[in-house]
C-alpha positions as CSV (number, residue, x, y, z in Angstrom):
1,X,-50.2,55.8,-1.1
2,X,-49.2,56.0,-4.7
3,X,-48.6,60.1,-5.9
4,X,-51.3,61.3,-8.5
5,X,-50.2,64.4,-9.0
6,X,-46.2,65.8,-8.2
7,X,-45.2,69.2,-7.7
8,X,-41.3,69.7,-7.8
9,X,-39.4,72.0,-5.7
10,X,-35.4,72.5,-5.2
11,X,-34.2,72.6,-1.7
12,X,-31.4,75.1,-1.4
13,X,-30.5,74.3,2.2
14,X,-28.0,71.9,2.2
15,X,-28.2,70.9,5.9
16,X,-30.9,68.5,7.0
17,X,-32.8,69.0,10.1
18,X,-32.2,65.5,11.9
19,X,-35.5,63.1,12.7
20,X,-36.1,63.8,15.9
21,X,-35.8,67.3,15.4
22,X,-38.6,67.5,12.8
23,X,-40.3,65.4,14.7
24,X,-40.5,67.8,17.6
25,X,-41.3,70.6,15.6
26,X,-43.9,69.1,13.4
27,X,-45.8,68.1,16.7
28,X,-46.0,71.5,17.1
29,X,-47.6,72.2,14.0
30,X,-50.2,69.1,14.3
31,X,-53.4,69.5,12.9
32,X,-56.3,69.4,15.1
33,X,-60.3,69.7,14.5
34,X,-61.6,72.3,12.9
35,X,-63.3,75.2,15.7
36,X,-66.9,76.9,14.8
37,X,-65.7,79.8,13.8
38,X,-62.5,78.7,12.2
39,X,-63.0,78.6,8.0
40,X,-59.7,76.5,7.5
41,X,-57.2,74.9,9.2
42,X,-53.9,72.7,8.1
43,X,-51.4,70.8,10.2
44,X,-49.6,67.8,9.8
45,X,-51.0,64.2,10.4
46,X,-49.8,60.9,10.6
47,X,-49.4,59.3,6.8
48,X,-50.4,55.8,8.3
49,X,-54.0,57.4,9.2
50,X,-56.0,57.5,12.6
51,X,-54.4,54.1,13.8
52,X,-50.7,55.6,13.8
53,X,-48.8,58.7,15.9
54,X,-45.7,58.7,13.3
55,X,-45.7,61.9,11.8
56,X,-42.9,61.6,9.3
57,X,-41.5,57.9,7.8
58,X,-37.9,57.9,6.8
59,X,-36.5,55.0,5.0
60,X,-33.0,55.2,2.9
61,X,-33.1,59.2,3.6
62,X,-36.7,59.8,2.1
63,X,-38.9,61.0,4.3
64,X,-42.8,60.9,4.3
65,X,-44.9,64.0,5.6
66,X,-48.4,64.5,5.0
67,X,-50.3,67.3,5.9
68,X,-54.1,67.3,6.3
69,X,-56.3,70.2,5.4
70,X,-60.3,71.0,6.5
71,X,-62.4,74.1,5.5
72,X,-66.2,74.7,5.7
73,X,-67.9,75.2,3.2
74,X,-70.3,77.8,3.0
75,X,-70.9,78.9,-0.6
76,X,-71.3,82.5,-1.3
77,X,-74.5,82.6,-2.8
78,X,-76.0,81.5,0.4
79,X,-74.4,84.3,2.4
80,X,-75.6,86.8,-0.1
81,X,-79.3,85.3,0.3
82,X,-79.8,85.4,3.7
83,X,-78.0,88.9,3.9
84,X,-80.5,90.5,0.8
85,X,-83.4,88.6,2.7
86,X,-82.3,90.4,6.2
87,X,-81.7,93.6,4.7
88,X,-84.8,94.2,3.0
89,X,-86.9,93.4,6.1
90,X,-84.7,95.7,8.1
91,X,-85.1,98.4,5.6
92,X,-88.9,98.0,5.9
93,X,-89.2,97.6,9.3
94,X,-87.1,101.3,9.7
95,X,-88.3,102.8,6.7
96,X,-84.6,103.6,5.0
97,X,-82.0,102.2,2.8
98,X,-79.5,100.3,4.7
99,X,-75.8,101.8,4.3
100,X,-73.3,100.1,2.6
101,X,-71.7,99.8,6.3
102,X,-74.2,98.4,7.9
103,X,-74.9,95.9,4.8
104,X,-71.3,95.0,5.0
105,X,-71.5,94.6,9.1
106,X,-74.9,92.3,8.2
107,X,-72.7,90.2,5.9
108,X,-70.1,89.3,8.4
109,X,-73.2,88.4,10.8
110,X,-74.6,86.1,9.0
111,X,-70.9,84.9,7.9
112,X,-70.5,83.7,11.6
113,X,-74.0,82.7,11.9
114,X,-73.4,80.3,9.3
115,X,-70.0,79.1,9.3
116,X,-70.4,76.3,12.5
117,X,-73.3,75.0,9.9
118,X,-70.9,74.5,6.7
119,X,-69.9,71.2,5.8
120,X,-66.1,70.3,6.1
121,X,-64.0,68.7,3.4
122,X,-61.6,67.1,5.0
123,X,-58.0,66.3,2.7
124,X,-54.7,64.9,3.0
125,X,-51.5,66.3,1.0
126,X,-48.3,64.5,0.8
127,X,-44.8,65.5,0.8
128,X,-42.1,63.3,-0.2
129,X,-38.4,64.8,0.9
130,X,-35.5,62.9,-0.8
131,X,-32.7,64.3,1.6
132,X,-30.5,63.2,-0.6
133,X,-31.2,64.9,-3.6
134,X,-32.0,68.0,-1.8
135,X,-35.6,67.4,-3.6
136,X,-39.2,68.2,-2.5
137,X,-42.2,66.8,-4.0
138,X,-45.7,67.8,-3.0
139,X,-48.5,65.5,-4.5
140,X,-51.1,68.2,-4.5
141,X,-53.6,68.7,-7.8
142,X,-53.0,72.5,-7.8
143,X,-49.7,74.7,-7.3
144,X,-51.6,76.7,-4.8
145,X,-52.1,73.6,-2.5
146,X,-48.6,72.8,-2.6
147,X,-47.6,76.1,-1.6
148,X,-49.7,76.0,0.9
149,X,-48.5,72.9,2.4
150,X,-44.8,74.6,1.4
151,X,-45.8,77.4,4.1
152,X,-46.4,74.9,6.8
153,X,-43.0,73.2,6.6
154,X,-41.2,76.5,6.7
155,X,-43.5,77.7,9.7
156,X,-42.1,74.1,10.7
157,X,-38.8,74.3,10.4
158,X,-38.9,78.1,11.1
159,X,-37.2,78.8,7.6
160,X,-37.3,77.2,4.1
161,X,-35.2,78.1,0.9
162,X,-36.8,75.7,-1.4
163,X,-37.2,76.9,-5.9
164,X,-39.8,75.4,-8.0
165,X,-37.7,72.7,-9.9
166,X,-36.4,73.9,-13.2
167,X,-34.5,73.0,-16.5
168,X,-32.5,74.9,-18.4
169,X,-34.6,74.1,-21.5
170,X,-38.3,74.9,-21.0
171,X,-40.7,71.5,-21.3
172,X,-42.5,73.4,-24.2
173,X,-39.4,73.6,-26.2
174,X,-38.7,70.0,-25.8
175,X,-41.8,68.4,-25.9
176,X,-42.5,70.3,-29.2
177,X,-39.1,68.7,-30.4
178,X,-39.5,65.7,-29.5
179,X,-42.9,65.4,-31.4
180,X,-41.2,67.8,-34.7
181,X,-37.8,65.3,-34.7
182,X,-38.8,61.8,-33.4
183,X,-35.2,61.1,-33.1
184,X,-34.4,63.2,-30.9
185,X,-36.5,61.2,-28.4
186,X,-34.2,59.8,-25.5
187,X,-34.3,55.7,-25.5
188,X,-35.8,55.9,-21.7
189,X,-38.7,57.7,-23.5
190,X,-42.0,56.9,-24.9
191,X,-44.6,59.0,-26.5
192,X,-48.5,58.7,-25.0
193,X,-51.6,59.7,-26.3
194,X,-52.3,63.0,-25.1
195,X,-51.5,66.3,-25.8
196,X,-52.2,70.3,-25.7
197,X,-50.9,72.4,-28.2
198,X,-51.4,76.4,-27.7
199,X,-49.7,79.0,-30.1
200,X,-47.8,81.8,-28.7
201,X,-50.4,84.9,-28.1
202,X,-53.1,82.9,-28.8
203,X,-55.3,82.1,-25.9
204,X,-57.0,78.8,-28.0
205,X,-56.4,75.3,-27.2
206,X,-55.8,71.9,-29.6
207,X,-56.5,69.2,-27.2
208,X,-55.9,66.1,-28.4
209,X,-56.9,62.8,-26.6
210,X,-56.4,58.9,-27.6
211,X,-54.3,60.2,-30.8
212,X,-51.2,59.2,-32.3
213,X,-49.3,61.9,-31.6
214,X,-46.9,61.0,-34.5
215,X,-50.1,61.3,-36.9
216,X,-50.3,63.8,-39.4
217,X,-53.1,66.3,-37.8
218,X,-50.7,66.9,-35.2
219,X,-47.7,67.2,-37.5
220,X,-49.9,69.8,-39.4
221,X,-50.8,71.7,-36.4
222,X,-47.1,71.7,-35.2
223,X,-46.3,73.2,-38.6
224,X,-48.9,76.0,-38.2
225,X,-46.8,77.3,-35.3
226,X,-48.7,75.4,-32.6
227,X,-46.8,74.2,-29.2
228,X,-46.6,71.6,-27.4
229,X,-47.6,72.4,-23.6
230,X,-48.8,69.1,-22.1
231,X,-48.1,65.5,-22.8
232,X,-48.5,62.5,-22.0
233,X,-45.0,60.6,-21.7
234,X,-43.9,57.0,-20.1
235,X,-40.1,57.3,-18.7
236,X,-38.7,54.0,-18.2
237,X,-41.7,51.8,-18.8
238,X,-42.3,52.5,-15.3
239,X,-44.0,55.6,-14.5
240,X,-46.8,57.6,-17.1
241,X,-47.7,61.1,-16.6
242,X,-48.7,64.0,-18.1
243,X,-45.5,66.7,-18.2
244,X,-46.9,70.7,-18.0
245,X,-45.0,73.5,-19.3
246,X,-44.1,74.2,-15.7
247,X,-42.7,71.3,-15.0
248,X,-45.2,69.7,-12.8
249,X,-46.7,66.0,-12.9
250,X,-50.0,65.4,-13.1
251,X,-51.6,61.6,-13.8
252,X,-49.1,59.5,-12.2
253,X,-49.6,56.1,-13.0
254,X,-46.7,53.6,-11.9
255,X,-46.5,50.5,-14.2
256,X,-47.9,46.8,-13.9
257,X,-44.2,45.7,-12.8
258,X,-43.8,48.6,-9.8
259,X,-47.2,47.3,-8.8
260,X,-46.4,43.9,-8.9
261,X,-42.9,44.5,-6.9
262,X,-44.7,46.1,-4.3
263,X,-47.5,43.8,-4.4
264,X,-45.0,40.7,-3.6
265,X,-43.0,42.4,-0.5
266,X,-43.9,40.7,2.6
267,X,-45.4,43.2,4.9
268,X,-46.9,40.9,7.5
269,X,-50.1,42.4,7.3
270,X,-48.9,45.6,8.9
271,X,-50.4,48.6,7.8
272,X,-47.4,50.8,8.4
273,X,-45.0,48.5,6.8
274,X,-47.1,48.3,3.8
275,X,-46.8,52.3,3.6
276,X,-43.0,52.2,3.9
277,X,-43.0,49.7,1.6
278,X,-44.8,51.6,-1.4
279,X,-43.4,54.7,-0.5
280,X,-39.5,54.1,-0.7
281,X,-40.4,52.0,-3.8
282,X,-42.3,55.1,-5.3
283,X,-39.7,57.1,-3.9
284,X,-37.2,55.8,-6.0
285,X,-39.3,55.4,-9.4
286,X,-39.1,58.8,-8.9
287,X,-36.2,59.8,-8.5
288,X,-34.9,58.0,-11.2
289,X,-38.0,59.7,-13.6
290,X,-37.1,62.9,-12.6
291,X,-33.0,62.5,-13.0
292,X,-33.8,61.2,-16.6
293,X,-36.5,63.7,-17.4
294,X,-34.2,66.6,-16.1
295,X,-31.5,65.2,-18.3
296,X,-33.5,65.2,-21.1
297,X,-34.6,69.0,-20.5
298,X,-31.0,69.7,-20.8
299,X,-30.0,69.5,-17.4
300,X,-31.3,71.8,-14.2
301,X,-31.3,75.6,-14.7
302,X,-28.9,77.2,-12.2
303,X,-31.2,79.4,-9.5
304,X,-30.0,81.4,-6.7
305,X,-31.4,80.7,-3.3
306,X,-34.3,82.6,-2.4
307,X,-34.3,84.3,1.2
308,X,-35.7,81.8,3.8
């Protein structure tokens, strides 16, 4: 249940589609096995797994959505085998090079020839909706997966005006500060061991791993113009992560005491319980993280609401 990886978006909409609403659309949305000739498909899924029919888990006004994505994969190199390997027997069976059109028409053959054989990777997504906050978080490992599971809540919901969240200090700017001028560190905040330092223009990367980042190599390299672009942070001695330059989350990893707290709820032995449990205490670690880290950023950067 626990996030690995957080992508942050601003919900501009300040109304809030009621539960059973959402839960009627979502249903409508549900995923549902992949056909032969489909490549891809995504729809929403119970966050409990196969032995639960909840689609959404609302506790405190954060809400729980996961989405689950399949695709076949059929690599391109096989494709373009099979389609050289055809081509050259037709082209000596009729005596003439084969037209780029007919080549092309071979290709897409051999596409739907193939595709019911792919393998499916299967994958779950999770989207955490503090109602409260007006905040979305999408624990995918790449912005494209988020967006994508982005697109399904605003087929969902039929319209979505939602901003990636921003400061109004960029995180390079701080980050490099905060290694430059140690005390301008906020008191919630403590320095990890990891870091990537890029200069502007320059398309090479310092990454530094298991260091002191207040050592002198990465004082030097700071004074050579070099910027901070990802570190590793703990807010709160309760949640570490790695901060981007673009604001998103990566590594989450909550803190012996969360663990612990969630580890000593009773949940008599129910699966579902156990998820609502984690999840509204993870919910909140988070929320707290990200008012802090925010605050530390200088505060949100004013956006206008994007069309719907």
């Amino acid at each position: 249940m626990w996030f690995k990886h957080l992508h942050l978006y601003r919900l501009h909409d300040a109304s809030v589609i009621a539960l059973e609403a959402l839960t009627r659309a979502m249903a409508e949305h549900a995923h549902r096995p992949l056909g032969n000739v489909e490549a891809r498909r995504l729809g929403w899924a119970a966050p409990a797994g196969r032995g639960s029919e909840q689609c959404v888990h609302e506790i405190n006004g954060q809400r729980l959505l996961s989405a689950l994505s399949q695709e076949r994969l059929l690599p391109a190199s096989v494709v373009k085998e099979e389609v050289e390997t055809r081509a050259a027997d037709r082209e000596v069976a009729e005596g003439r090079p084969l037209p780029r059109v007919e080549k092309q028409a071979l290709r897409e053959q051999v596409y739907e020839e193939f595709l019911p054989q792919a393998f499916v990777r299967t994958q779950r997504i999770d989207l955490w909706w503090d109602t409260r906050r007006h905040l979305i978080g999408v624990n995918a490992s790449s912005r494209k997966r988020a967006e994508e599971v982005l697109d399904l809540l605003r087929q969902t919901l039929g319209s979505l005006k939602v901003t990636p969240l921003s400061a109004k200090t960029t995180p390079t700017q701080t980050m490099t500060e905060w290694l430059v001028n140690p005390g301008q560190r906020p008191d919630w905040l403590a320095i990890g061991d990891q870091v990537e330092l890029k200069t502007a223009g320059d398309e090479s990367v310092l990454r530094a791993r298991q260091v002191d980042l207040d050592s002198e190599e990465i004082q030097v390299a700071l004074d050579a113009g070099r910027q901070a672009t990802r570190m590793a942070i703990t807010i709160d001695e309760q949640v570490s992560l790695l901060l981007n330059d673009d604001l998103t989350l990566k590594s989450l990893r909550f803190s012996d005491d969360v663990l612990d707290e969630a580890r000593q709820a009773d949940d008599d032995d129910d699966p579902v319980l156990r998820l609502e449990t984690d999840f509204v205490l993870m919910a909140g670690v988070l929320a707290g993280a990200i008012e802090k880290l925010i605050d530390g950023l200088g505060g949100e950067a004013d956006l206008a609401a994007p069309e719907p």
